[in-house]
C-alpha positions in Angstrom: 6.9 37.8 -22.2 6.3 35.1 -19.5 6.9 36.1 -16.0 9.8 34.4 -14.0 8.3 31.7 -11.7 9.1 32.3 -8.2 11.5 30.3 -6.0 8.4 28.6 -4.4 6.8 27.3 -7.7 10.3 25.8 -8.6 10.4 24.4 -5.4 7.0 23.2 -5.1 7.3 21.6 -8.6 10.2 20.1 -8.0 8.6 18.2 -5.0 6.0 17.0 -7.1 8.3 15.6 -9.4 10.0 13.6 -6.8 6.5 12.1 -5.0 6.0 11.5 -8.4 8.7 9.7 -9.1 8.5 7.7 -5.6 5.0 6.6 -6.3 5.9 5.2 -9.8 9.1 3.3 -8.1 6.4 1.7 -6.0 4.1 1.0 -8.8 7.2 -0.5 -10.5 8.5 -2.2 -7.1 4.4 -4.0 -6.9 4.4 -4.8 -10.4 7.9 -6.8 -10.2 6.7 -8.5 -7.1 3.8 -9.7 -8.5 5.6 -11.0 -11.7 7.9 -13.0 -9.2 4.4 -14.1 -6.9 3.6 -15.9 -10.7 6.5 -17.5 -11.2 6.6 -18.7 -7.7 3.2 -19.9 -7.7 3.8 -21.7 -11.0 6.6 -23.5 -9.7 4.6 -24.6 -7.0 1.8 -26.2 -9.0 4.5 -27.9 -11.3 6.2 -29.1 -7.9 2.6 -30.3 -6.8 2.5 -32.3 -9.8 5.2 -34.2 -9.3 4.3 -34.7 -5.7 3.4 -38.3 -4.2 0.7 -37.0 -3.1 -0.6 -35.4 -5.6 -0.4 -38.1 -7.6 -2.2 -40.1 -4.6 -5.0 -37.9 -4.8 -5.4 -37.9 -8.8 -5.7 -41.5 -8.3 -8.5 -40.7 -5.3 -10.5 -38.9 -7.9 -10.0 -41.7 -10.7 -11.3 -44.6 -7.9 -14.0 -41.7 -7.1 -14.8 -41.3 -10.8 -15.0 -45.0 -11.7 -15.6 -47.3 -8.8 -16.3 -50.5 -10.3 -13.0 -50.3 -12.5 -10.7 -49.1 -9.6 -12.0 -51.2 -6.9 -15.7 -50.9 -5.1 -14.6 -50.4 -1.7 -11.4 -48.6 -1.3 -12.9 -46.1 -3.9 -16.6 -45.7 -2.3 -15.2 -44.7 0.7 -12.7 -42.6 -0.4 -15.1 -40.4 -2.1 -17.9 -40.1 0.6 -15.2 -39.5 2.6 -14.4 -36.1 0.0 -17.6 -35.3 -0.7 -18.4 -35.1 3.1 -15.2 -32.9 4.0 -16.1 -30.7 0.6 -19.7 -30.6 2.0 -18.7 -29.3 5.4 -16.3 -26.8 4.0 -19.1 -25.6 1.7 -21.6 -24.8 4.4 -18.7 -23.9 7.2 -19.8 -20.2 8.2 -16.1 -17.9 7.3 -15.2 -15.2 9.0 -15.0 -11.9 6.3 -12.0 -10.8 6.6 -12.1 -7.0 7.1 -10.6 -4.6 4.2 -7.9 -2.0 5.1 -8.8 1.2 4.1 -6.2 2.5 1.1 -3.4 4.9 2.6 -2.8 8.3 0.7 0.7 9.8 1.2 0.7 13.8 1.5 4.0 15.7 0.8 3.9 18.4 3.5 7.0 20.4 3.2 7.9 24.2 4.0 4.7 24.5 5.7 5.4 26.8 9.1 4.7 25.3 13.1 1.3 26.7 13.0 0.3 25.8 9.2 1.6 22.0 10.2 -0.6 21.9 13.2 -3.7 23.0 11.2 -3.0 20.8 8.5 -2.7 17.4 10.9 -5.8 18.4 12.6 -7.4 18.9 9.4 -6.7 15.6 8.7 -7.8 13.9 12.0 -10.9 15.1 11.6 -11.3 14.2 8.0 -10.7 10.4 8.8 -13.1 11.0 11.9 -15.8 12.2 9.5 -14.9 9.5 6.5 -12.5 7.3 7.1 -11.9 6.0 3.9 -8.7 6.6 4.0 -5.3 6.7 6.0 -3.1 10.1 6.1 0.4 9.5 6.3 2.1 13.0 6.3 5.9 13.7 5.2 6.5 17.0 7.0 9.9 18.9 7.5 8.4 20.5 11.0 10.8 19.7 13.6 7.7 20.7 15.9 5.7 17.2 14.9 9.0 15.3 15.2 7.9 12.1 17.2 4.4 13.2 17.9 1.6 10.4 17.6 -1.7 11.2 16.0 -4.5 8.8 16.1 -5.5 8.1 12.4 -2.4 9.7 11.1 1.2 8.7 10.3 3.8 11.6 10.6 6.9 10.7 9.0 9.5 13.4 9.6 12.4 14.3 6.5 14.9 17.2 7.2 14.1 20.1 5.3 15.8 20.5 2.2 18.4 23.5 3.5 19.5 21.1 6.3 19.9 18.2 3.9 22.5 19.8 2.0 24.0 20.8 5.2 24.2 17.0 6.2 24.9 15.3 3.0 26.0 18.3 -0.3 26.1 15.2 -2.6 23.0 13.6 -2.6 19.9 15.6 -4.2 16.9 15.7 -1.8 14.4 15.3 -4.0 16.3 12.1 -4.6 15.8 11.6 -0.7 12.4 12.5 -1.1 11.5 10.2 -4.3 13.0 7.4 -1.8 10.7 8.4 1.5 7.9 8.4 -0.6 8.5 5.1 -2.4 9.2 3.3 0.7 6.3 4.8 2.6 4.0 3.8 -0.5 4.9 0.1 -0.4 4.6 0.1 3.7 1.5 1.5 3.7 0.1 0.2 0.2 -0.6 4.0 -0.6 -3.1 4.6 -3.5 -2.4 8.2 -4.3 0.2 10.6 -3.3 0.1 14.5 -3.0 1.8 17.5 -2.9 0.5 20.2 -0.3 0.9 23.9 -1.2 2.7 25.8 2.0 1.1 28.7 1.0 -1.6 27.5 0.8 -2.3 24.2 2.8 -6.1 22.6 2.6 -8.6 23.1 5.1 -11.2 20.5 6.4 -13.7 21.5 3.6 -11.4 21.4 1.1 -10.3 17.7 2.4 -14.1 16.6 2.2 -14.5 18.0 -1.0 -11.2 16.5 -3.0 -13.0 12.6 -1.6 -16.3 13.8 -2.7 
């Protein structure tokens, strides 16, 4: 005989099902936009084809190709005139642009006022030791409500018991699925996981899991 999982495990499972679900509606949401990016882009080109001035430049690079057939001066200067702009672009210093770090969204929900605190401060000083990453923390703690965290996003969702209070109808793991979603495609979030409340991660454990 298997023993009866508790109320928590259902309810912690079914909060992973939702973040789940959220980060694959993201993955989904990326994948169409990058499907219609393609077809935009190729509609672009096939515009720039039919462009005066494309044409005007294809005909650039014949004179440049051939100068004695497409006429010696227009052409000659025309291509020095390229080859010196592609030469100064070439050797033009650029500025690297600098790479935001991923953003990882953790589910924090049914953790108590104390456990919350513990868990954002575990956090901060996580990204102050590697900040490889940025925190962005769903919590149902009414105490961390509007506060402001450097190096950590709080996003606040009404515990599930005051959900149904609010709105009987919708699910809130539906609500959840949602949050998460949105907050993966704001923040371009990489992973997303589901904190224990009985049993929330310390710093250690935080340096460990990126090790």
């Amino acid at each position: 005989m298997f023993d009866e999982p508790d109320a928590a495990d259902l309810a912690l499972a079914r909060w992973e099902v939702a973040t789940l679900t959220g980060r694959l509606r993201c993955v989904e949401d990326e994948r169409d936009a990058a499907v219609r990016d393609r077809d935009r882009n190729r509609e672009l080109v096939l515009a720039l084809r039919r462009s005066r001035s494309y044409r005007l430049g294809r005909a650039l690079v014949d004179l440049a190709r051939d100068p004695m057939r497409f006429g010696p001066s227009i052409a000659g200067r025309a291509a020095r005139r390229l080859r010196r702009r592609a030469v100064i672009e070439a050797v033009r210093p650029r500025t690297p642009q600098a790479t935001p770090v991923p953003a990882r969204v953790y589910v924090a929900i049914g953790l108590s006022r104390s456990g919350s605190h513990a868990l954002i401060r575990a956090l901060r000083q996580r990204v102050l030791v590697d900040a490889d990453h940025l925190p962005v923390v769903v919590t149902d703690q009414p105490a961390l409500r509007g506060l402001q965290v450097p190096g950590v996003v709080l996003e606040y969702l009404p515990d599930p018991a005051t959900w149904s209070r609010h709105d009987p109808v919708s699910r809130w793991e539906t609500l959840l699925a949602g949050r998460v979603a949105q907050l993966c495609r704001d923040h371009h979030a990489a992973r997303a996981v589901v904190i224990d409340p009985r049993d929330p991660p310390t710093l250690a454990r935080l340096l460990e899991s990126a090790a």
